[in-house]
C-alpha positions as CSV (number, residue, x, y, z in Angstrom):
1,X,-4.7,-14.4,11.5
2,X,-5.5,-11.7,8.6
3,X,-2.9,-9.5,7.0
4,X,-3.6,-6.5,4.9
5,X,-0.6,-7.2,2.6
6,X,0.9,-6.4,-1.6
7,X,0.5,-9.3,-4.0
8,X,3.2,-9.0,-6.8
9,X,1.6,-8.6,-10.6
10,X,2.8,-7.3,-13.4
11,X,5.7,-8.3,-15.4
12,X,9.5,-8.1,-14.8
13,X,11.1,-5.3,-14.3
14,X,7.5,-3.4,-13.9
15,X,6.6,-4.1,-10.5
16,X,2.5,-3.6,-9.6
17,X,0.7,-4.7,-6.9
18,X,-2.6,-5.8,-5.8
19,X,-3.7,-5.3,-2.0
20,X,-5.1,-8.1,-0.6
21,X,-6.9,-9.4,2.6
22,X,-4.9,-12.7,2.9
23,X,-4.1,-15.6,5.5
24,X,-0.7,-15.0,7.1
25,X,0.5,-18.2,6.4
26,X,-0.5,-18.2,2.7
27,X,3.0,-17.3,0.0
28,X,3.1,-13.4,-1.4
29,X,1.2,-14.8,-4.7
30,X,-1.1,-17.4,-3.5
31,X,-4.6,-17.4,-2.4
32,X,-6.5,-14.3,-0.6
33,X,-9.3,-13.2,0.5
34,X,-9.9,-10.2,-0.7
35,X,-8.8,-7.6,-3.2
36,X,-8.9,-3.8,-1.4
37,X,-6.4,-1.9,-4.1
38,X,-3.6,-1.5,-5.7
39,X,-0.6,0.2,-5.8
40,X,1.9,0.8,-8.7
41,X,5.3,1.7,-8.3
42,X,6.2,3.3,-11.8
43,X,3.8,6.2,-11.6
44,X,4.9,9.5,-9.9
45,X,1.4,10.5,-8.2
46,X,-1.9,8.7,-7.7
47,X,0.1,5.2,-7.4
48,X,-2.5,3.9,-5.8
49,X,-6.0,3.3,-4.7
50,X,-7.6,1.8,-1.9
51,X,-11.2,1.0,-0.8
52,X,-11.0,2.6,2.4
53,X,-14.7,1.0,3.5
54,X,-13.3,-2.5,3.4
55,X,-9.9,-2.1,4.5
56,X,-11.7,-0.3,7.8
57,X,-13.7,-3.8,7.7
58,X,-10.9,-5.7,8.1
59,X,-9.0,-3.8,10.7
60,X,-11.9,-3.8,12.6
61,X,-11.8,-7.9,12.5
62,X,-8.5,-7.2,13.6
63,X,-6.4,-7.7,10.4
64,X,-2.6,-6.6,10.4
65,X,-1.7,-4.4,7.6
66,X,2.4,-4.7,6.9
67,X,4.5,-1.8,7.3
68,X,4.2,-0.4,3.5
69,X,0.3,-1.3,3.3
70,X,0.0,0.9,6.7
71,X,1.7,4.0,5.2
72,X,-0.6,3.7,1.7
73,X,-3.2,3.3,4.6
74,X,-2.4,6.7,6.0
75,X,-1.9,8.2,3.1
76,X,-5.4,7.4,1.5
77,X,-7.1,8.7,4.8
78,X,-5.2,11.6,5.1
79,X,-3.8,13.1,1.1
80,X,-1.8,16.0,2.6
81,X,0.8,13.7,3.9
82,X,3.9,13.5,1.1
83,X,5.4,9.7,0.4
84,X,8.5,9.4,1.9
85,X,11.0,9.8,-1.1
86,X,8.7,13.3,-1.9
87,X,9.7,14.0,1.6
88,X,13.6,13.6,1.4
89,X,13.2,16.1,-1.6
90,X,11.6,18.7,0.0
91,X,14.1,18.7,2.7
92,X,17.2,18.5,0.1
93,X,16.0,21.6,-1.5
94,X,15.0,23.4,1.4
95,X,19.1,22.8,2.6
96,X,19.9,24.3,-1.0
97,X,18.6,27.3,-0.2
């Protein structure tokens, strides 16, 4: 079976990661079958960046995207919808006041 999953790149301590297309029995880092994005976890907005066209492909072959992948997912199709730490702010401040 297909997952839609994050490959870990970049170097320690700086955490970036490549969306892949991958075998669910192949390890985080190894071999995939596509590249569809990336995401990067040390930049406050536009973190990431997905090629909606082929992820759509793969779904439709009846990939599994994982939990985060799923959210970056909705989030590309739909750019009103905050991330969820954005989220927890907005309702902190909105107690505040």
């Amino acid at each position: 079976m297909v997952k839609i999953r994050m490959r870990r790149t970049g170097c320690k301590n700086h955490a970036a990661y490549r969306i892949v297309a991958a075998d669910e029995r192949s390890p985080r880092d190894g071999k995939f079958l596509e590249i569809l994005g990336w995401y990067d976890t040390q930049l406050k907005e536009n973190n990431f960046k997905l090629d909606i066209e082929r992820v759509d492909h793969w779904l439709s072959k009846g990939a599994k995207p994982s939990t985060t992948v799923a959210s970056l997912i909705r989030r590309a199709k739909n750019p009103d919808i905050k991330p969820h730490h954005a989220r927890k702010s907005q309702k902190a401040e909105a107690k505040k006041a």
